[in-house]
C-alpha positions as CSV (number, residue, x, y, z in Angstrom):
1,X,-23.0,16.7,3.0
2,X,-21.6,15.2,6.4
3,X,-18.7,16.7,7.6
4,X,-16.5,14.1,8.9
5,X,-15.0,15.5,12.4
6,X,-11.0,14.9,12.2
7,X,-9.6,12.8,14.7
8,X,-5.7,12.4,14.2
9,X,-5.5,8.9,16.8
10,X,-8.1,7.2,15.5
11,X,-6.8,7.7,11.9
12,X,-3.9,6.1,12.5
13,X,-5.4,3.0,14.1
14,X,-7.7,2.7,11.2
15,X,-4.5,2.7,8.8
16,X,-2.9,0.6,10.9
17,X,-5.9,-2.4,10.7
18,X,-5.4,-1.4,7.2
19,X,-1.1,-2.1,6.7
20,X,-2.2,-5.1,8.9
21,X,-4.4,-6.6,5.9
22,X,-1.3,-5.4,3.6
23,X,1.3,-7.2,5.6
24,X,-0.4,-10.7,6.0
25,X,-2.1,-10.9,2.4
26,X,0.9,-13.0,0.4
27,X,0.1,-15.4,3.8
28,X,-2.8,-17.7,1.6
29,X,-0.2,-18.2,-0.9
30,X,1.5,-20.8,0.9
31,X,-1.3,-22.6,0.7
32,X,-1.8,-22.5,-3.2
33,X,-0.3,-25.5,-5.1
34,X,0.5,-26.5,-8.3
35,X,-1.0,-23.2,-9.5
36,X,1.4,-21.1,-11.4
37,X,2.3,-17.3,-10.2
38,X,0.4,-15.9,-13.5
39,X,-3.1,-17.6,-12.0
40,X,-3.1,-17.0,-9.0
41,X,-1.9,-13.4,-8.7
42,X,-4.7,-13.1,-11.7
43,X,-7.4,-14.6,-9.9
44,X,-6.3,-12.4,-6.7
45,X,-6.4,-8.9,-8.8
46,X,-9.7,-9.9,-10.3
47,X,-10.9,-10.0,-6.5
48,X,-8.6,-6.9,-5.0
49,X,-8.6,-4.8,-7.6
50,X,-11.5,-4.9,-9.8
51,X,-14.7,-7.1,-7.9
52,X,-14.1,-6.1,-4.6
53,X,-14.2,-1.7,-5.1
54,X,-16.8,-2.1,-7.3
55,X,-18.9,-4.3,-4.4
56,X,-17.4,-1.7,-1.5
57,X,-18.7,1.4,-3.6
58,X,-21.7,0.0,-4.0
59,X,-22.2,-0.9,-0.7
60,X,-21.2,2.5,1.2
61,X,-21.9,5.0,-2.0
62,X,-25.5,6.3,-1.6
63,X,-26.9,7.2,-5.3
64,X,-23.9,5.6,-6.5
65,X,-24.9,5.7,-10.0
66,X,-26.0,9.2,-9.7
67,X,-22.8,9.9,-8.4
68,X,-20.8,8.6,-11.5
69,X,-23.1,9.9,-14.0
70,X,-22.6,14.0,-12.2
71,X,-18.7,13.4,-11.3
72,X,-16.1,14.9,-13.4
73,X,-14.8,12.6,-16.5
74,X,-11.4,13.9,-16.5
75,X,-11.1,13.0,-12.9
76,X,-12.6,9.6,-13.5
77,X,-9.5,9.2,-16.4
78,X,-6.6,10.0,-14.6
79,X,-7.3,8.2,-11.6
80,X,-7.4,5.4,-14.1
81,X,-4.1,5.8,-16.0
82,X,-2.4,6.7,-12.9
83,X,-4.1,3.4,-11.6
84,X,-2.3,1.7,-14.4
85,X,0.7,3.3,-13.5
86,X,0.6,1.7,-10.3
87,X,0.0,-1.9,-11.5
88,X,3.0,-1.7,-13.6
89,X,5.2,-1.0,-10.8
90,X,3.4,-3.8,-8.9
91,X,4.6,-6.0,-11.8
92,X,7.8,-4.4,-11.6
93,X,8.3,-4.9,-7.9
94,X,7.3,-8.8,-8.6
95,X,10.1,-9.4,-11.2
96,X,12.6,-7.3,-8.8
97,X,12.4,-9.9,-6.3
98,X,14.0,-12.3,-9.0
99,X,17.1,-10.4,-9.2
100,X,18.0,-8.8,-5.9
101,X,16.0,-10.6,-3.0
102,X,12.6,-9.8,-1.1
103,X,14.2,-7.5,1.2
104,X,16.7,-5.4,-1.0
105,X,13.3,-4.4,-3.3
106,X,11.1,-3.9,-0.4
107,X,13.4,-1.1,0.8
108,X,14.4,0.8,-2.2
109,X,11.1,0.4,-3.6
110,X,8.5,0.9,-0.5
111,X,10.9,3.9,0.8
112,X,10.9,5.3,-2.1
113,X,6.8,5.1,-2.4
114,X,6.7,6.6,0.4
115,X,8.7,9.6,0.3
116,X,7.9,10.4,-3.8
117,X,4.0,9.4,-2.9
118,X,3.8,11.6,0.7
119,X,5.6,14.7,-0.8
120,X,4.7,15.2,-4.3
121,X,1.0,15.5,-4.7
122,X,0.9,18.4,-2.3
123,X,4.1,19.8,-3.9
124,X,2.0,19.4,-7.2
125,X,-0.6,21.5,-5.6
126,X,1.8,24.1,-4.3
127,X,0.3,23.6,-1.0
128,X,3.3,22.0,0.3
129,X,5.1,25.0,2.0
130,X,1.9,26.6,3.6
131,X,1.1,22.9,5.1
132,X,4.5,22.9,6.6
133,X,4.3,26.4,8.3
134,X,1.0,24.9,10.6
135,X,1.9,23.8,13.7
136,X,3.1,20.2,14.4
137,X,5.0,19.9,11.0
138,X,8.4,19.8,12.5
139,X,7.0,16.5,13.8
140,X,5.7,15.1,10.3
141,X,8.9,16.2,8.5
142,X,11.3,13.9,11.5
143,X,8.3,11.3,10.9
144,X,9.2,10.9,7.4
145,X,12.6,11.5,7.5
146,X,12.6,8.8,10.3
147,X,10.3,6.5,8.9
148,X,12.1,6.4,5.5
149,X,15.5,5.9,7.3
150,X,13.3,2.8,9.6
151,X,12.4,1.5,5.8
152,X,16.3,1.3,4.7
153,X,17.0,0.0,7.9
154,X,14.6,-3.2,7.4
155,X,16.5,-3.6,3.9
156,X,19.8,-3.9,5.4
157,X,18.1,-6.5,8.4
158,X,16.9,-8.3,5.6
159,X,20.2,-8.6,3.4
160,X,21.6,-9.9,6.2
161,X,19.1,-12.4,7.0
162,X,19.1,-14.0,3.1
163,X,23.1,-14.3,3.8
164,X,22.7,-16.0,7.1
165,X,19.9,-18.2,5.5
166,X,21.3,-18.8,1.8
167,X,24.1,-21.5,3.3
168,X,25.6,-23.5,0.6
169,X,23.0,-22.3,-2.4
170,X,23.3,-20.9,-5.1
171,X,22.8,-17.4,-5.8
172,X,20.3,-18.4,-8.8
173,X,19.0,-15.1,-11.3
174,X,21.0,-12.4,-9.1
175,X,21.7,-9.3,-11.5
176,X,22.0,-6.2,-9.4
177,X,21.4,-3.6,-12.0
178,X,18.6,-5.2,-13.7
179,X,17.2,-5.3,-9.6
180,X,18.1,-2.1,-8.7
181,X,16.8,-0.3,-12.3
182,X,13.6,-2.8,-11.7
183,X,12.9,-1.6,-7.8
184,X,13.6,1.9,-8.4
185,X,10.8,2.0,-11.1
186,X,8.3,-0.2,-8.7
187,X,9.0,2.9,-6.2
188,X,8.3,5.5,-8.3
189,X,5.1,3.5,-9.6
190,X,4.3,2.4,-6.9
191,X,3.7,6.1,-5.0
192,X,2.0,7.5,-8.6
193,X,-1.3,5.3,-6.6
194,X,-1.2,8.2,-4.1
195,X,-1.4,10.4,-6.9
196,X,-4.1,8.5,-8.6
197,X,-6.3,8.6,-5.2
198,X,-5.7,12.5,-5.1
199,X,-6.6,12.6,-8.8
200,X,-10.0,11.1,-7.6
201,X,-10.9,13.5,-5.1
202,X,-13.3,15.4,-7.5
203,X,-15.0,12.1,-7.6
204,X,-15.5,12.0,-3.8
205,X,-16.4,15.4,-3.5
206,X,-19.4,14.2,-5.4
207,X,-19.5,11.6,-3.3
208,X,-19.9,13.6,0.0
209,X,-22.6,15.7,-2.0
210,X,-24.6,12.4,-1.8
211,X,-24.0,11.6,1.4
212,X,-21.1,9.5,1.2
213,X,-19.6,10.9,4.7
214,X,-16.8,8.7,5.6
215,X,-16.8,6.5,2.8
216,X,-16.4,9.1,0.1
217,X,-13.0,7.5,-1.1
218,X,-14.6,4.1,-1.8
219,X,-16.1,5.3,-5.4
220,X,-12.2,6.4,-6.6
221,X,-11.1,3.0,-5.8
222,X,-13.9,1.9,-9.1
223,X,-11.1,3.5,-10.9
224,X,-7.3,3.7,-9.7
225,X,-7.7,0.3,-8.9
226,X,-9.6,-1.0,-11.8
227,X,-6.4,0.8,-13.9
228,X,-4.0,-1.9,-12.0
229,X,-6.3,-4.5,-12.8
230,X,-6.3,-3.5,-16.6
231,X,-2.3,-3.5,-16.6
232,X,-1.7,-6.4,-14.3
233,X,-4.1,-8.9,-16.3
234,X,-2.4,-8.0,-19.9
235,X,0.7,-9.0,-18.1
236,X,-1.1,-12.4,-16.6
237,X,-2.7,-13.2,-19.9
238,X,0.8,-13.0,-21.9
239,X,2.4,-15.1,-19.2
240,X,-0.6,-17.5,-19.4
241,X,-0.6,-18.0,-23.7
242,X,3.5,-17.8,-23.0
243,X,3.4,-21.0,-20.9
244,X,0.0,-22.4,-22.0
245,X,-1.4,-22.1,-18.4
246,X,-5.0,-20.9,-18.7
247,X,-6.7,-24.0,-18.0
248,X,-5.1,-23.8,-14.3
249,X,-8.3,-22.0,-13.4
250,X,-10.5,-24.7,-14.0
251,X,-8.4,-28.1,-13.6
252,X,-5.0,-28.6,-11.7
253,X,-1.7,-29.4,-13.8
254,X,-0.7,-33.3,-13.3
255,X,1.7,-33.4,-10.3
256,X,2.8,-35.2,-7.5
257,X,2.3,-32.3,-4.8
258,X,-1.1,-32.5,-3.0
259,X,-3.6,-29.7,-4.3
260,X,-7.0,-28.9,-3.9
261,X,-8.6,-26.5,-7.0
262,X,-11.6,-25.0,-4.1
263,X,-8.4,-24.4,-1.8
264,X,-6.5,-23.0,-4.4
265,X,-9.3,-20.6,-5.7
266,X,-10.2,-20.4,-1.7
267,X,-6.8,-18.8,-1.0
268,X,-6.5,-16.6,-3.8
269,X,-9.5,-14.7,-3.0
270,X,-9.0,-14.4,0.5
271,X,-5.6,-13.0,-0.8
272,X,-7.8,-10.6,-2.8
273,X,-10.1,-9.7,0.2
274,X,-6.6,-8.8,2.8
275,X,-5.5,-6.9,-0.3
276,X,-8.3,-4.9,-0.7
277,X,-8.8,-4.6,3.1
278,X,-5.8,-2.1,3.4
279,X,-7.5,0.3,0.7
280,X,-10.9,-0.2,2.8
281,X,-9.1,1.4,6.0
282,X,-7.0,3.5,4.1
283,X,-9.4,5.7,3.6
284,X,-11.6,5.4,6.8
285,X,-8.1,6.6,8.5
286,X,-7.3,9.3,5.5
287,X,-10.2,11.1,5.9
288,X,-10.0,11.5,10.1
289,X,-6.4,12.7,9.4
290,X,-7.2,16.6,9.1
291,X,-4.5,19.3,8.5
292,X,-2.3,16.4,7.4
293,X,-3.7,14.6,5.4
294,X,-0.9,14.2,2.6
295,X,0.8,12.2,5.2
296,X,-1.5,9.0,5.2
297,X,0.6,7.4,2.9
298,X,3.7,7.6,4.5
299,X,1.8,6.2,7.8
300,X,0.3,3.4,5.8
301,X,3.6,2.5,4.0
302,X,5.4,2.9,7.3
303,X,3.3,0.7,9.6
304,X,2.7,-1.6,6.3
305,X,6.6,-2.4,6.6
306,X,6.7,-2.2,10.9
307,X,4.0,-4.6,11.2
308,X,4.8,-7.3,7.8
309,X,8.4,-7.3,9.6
310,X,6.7,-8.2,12.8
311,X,5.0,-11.2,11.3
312,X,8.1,-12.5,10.5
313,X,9.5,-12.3,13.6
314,X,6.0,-13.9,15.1
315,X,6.6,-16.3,12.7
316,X,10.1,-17.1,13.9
317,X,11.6,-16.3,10.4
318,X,14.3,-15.0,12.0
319,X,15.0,-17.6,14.5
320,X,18.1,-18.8,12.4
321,X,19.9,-15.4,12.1
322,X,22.8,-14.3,13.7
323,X,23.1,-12.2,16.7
324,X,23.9,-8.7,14.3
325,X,21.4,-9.9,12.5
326,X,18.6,-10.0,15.5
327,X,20.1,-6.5,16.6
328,X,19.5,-5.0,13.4
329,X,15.7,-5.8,12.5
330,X,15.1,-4.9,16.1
331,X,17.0,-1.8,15.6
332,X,15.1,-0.7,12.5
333,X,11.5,-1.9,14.2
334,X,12.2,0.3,17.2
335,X,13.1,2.9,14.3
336,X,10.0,2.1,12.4
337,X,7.7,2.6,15.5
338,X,9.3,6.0,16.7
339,X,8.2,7.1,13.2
340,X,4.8,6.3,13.4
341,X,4.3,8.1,16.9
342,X,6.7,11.4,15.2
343,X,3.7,11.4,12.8
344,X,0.9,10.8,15.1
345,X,2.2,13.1,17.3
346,X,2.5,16.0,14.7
347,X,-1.3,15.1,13.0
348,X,-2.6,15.4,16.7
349,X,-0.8,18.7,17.2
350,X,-2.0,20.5,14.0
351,X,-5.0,19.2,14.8
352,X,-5.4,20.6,17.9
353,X,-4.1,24.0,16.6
354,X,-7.3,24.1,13.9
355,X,-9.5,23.9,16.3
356,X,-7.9,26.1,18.8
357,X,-7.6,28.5,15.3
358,X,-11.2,27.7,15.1
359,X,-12.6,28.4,18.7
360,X,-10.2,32.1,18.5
361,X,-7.5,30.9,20.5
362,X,-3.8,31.4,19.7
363,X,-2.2,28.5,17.8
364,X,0.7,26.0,19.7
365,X,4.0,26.0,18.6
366,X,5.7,23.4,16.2
């Protein structure tokens, strides 16, 4: 095995290149025309979450065969149905958007991902209170609590901003309780992909055995991610016989909009590569995390939200708002970013205290 040396900082800039690949992914789309949402967010998934982990594994995973053949099948199973799990919510999050806005969804449902999907699995574990006793988790706890208020904070930014922008239009398929039932079920779906990583662990211990090192997570993704796939192409292929649509993938629908089939398919994987670039890092970052490693997917939901909102205001998305408008996305950035360095700052504290534990020295304080 080779024992991968914990190094809080670096952790976190590895999951932030990773939210970084999250935040800019939807970008290509833009770019895709005359394609309908059912192929290209089909051809996209076939990339993100079924080629691409099986390419990564196979490229970091030494005796990677070996290693599925000894590696525990119940493990293998419910990293898969949880993986499921997850894609529903993904299509769940999708159709929210419909009802109640981008930025209404992204809040209840990404806040509540992170919370359900940073707290639960240890809780499941009943490691939960031990971990908080260590030293440095009076920092992760005001991270969290922090971040999740930043996360709320961007929802209300961006309710504003679809009122300052809407103007004279309609108000098209709004239905709050369909949105709200719709984003509260992407959140809870959306964090049971923690839980489907955690259920793979077994599978990466196996991993490690073979010399995985620091790419030991890259053989789970085979199968949390390959359980999205399953559940997000059923979806695809009922919208595609629904609307007759299929044949997208091979010749463009008559229109007069200017599209390009390579640019199209061109886009849609390069979506599919930024998507599963943010797994990638995820876990080069999780494993460097040490004592607190539970908390990587607050971080990585966290900084997936600080830096997407920062794009937009790169982008000038904002440019048109109104003055409260401007103060309250820069409100809930600073927010956002005070989060991230509570959490840092309580991974590199418990850090520090293992090792001090480790070399006989008394621990620090919270």
């Amino acid at each position: 095995m080779n024992p991968i040396t914990p190094n809080p900082l670096l952790g976190v800039f590895l999951h932030g290149i990773g939210a970084s690949f999250a935040a800019t992914c939807y970008t290509p789309q833009k770019q895709v025309k005359r394609w309908s949402w059912q192929t290209y967010w089909l051809t996209q998934a076939s990339f993100c979450w079924f080629l691409l982990p099986i390419i990564g594994a196979m490229l970091t995973i030494p005796q990677l065969l070996e290693v599925l053949r000894e590696a525990p099948r119940d493990a293998m199973l419910k990293s898969f149905l949880l993986g499921a799990a997850y894609g529903i919510g993904g299509t769940a999050f999708g159709i929210s958007i419909r009802y109640i806005g981008f930025s209404l969804t992204y809040s209840i449902a990404v806040g509540l991902s992170s919370v359900l999907g940073t707290l639960i699995p240890p809780m499941v574990h009943g490691t939960l209170g031990a971990t908080l006793s260590k030293p440095g988790a009076g920092w992760i706890i005001a991270g969290i609590v922090v971040g999740t208020s930043g996360i709320a904070c961007t929802g209300l930014a961006g309710w504003l901003k679809e009122l300052d922008l809407a103007s004279q239009q309609k108000q098209g398929e709004f239905n709050l309780t369909k949105g709200l039932l719709l984003s509260l079920l992407a959140g809870v779906l959306s964090a049971v992909y923690g839980f489907a990583l955690d259920a793979g662990e077994p599978i990466a211990d196996v991993a490690s055995a073979h010399g995985a090192g620091m790419w030991r997570g890259n053989v789970v993704y085979i199968f949390s991610n390959t359980g999205a796939f399953i559940t997000t192409a059923i979806y695809c292929l009922y919208l595609h016989r629904k609307h007759r649509t299929l044949g997208e993938l091979i010749e463009l629908p008559a229109g007069t909009e200017k599209a390009s089939l390579p640019v199209n398919w061109a886009m849609a994987i390069v979506t599919g590569l930024f998507w599963y670039g943010q797994f990638f890092f995820y876990n080069l970052g999780h494993v460097r995390l040490g004592e607190y490693k539970f908390t990587s997917w607050a971080i990585h939901m966290i900084m997936l939200v600080l830096l997407s909102n920062l794009v937009g205001v790169a982008l000038r998305e904002w440019r048109a708002c109104r003055r409260v408008t401007h103060a309250a996305i820069s409100l809930a950035l600073a927010i956002l970013i005070g989060a991230v360095l509570l959490l840092t700052c309580g991974n590199y504290r418990g850090n520090e205290a293992a090792k001090a534990a480790a070399a006989g020295q008394p621990e620090t304080s919270k």
